[in-house]
N, C-alpha and C positions, 0 to 999 in steps of 0.2 A: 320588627318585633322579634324574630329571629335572632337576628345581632345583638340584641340587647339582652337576650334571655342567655345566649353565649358568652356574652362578656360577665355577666353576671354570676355566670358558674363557675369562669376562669377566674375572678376575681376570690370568689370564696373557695376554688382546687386549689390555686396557686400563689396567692397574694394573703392567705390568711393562716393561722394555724400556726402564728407564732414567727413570721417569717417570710421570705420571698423564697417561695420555691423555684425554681429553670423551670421552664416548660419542655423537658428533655424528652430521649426513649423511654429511659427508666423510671422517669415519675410515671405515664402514662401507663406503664408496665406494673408500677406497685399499684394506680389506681385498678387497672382492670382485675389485678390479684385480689383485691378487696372487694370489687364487685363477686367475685369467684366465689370469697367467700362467706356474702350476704348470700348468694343462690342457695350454698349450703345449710346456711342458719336459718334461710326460710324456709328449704325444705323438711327442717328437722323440728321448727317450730308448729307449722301447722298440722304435726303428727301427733296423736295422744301417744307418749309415750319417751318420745325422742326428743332429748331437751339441745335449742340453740347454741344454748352454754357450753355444751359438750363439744360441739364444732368448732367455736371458736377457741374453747384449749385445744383440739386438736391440731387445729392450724396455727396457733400460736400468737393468736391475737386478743386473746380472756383479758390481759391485766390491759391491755391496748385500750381494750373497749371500755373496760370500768373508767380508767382515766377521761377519756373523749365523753362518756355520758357526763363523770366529774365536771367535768368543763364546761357544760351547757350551764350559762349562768342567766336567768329571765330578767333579771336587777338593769340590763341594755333597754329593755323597752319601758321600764319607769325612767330614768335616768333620761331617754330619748325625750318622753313626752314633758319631763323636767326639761329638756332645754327649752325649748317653745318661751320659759321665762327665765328662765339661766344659762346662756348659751355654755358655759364652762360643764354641764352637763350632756352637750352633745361630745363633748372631746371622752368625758366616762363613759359612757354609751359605746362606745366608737373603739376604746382598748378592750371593753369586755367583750364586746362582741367577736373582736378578732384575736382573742386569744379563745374563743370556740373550735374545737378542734374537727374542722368542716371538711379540710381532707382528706380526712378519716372516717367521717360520718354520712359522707353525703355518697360515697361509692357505695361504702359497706349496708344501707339502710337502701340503698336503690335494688341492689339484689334480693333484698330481705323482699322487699313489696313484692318485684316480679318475681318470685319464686313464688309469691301468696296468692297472686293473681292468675295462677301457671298452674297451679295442682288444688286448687278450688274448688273447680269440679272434676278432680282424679281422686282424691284421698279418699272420701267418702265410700263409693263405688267399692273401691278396693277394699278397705277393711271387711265391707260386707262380705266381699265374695269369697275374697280368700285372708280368714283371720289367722289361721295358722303360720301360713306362709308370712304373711304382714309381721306378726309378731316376732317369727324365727329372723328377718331381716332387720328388726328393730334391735334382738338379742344382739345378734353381730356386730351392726353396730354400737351400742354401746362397750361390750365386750374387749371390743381393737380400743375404743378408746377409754377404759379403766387400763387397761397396759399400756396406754402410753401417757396418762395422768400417775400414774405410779411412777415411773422412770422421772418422773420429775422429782418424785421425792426420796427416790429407793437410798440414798446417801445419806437421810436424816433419820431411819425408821430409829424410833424410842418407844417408851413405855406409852411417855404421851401422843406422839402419834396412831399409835396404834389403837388407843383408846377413842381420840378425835376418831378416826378409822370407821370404828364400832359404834360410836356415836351418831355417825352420819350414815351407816347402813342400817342402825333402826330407825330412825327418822325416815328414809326414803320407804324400806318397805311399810311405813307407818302412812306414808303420804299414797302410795300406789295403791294397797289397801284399800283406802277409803271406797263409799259405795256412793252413786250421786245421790246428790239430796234435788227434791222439787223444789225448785223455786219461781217465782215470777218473771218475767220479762221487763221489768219495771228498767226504765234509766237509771234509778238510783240501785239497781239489781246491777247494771250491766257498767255502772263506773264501778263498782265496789271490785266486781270480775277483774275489768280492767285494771286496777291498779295491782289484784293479787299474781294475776297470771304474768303480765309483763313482769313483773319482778322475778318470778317462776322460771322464767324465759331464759335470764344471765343466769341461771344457779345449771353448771354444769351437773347431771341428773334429775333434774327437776321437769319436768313436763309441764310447760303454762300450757299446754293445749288438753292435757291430762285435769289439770287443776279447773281448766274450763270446762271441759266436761262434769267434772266433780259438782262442780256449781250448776250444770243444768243448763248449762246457757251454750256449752260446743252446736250443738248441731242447727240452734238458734242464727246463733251469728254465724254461722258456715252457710245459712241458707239466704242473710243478708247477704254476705259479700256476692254470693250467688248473684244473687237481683243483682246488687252493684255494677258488677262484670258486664249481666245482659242488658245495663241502661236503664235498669230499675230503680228509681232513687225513694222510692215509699217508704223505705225503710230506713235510709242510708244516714241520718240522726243517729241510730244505733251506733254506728259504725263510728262516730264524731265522738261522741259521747265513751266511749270504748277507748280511743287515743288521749282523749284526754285524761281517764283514770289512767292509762299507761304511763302515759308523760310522769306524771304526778309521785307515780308508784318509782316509778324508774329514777328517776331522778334522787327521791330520799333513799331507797335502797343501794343505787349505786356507790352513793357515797360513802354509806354503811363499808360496802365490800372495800371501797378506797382504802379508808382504815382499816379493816383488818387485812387485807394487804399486804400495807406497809409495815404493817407495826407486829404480826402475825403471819406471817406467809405462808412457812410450811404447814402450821395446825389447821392454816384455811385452807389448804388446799387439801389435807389428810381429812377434815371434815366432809369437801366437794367430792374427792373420791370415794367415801361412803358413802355420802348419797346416789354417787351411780352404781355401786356393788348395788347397792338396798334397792333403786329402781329395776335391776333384770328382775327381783319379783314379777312384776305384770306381763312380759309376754313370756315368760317362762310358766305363768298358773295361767294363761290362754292357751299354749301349744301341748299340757296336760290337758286343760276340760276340752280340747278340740284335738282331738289326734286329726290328723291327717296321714297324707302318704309319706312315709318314713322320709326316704332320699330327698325327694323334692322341699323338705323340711329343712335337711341339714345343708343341703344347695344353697336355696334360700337365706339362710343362715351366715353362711362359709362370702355369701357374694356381699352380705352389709358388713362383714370383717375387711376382705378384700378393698372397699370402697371405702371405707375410713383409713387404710393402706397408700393405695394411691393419690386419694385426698393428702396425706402427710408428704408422701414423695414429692408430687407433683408442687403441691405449696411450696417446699421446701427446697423445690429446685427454680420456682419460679422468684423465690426471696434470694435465693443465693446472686442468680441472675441480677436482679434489680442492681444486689451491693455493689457489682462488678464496676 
């Protein structure tokens, strides 16, 4: 069962994604790169405040991932269950499926989960105890990374970028703003969640763990996954139903960001940048209504700039490696 569960992964690392890849050092080396930096994305996604998206532009994998979401095409399993009476439908099947971009997705989504399953029951605790400090390390990081999402674009500043800019910084502190609204636990509550926060998730500033709380439903499904973890599955439909508006949301969203992209780049990215100027709103109006101890403040601060720092070095010494 083992060998077949191995071969099976080799086959969709190395055998799919457009191509035969070697089974070398250096594939092995850009997969575990990509696991490195799912840990990242899940640990910024299940923070209110720290968006995923931000991660992945910082490490250089933002336009990566919209593409590989792009690619997930579900049209393989009609097509499949169409061969059953047309076999010329398993051969359709069979090219959409492997041009899925699964060596890309199946590293980088493996880190996402264990970083989810891994601070589960850390997040929580922590905001309580210490919101100031939580918030000054959420500032920093974002912070390191609006300078290093500008440097992407600091060669095209215009009139209209600047405006995109300002666009996207009232929008974000428009979105941090908000105040949660009560709502139900309902499934059709917690697809509707799912499909806005996953989207929330790839918008470099955007916090889908923010937007989940907004909706009322954070501390809800944070106390499912809880159970989950401890072999509680009473609730664990939640959790199913939650993936599935994600899938759904992600998938038409991403495509969205495909084309403007392609066909918009710099204005989308001068828009993504505003959105994370506009998000330091929320832990900058918590480390105001919550002073704490001054130093320990800007500490705290100073160590999520540092660590979106060496997240870039370290990626970028680990990609240069790979090229070699």
């Amino acid at each position: 069962m083992v060998g077949r569960v191995r071969n099976l992964l080799f086959c969709l690392l190395f055998r799919f994604d457009g191509g035969i890849l070697k089974e070398n050092k250096s594939s092995y080396r850009n997969l575990f790169l990509l696991f490195f930096k799912g840990l990242g994305m899940g640990a910024a996604d299940i923070i209110p405040g720290v968006s995923g998206g931000t991660i992945a532009f910082i490490t250089g994998i933002y336009e990566d991932l919209i593409e590989a979401i792009h690619s997930i095409n579900f049209l393989f399993v009609v097509y499949f269950f169409k061969g059953f009476f047309d076999k010329a439908y398993f051969r359709k099947s069979y090219e959409i499926f492997r041009n899925i971009h699964f060596r890309f997705l199946i590293p980088l989504v493996s880190g996402i989960v264990v970083a989810f399953l891994f601070l589960a029951n850390i997040i929580g605790p922590l905001r309580e105890m210490y919101p100031t400090y939580s918030a000054a390390f959420f500032l920093g990081l974002v912070l390191a990374s609006v300078v290093y999402v500008y440097r992407s674009i600091s060669e095209h500043v215009s009139f209209k970028i600047v405006l995109m800019v300002i666009i996207g910084v009232i929008v974000g502190i428009g979105v941090v703003s908000l105040s949660a609204v009560q709502t139900s636990h309902s499934y059709i509550v917690i697809l509707f969640s799912g499909v806005i926060t996953v989207c929330a998730m790839i918008l470099p500033g955007v916090s889908g763990a923010f937007i989940l709380w907004f909706l009322g439903q954070y501390d809800f499904m944070l106390g499912v996954l809880r159970k989950a973890i401890a072999l509680d599955f009473s609730q664990a439909f939640f959790i199913v139903v939650y993936v599935i508006g994600g899938i759904v949301g992600l998938l038409v969203f991403a495509r969205l960001l495909s084309f403007l992209l392609h066909r918009f780049r710099v204005m989308t990215l001068a828009f993504l940048l505003g959105l994370m100027l506009g998000a330091l709103w929320r832990p900058v109006d918590i480390i105001y209504h919550f002073p704490s101890n001054f130093g320990i403040t800007v500490l705290t601060g100073l160590v999520g700039m540092g660590i979106v720092g060496m997240f870039c070095l370290f990626s970028g010494y680990l990609k240069k490696d790979v090229q070699r």
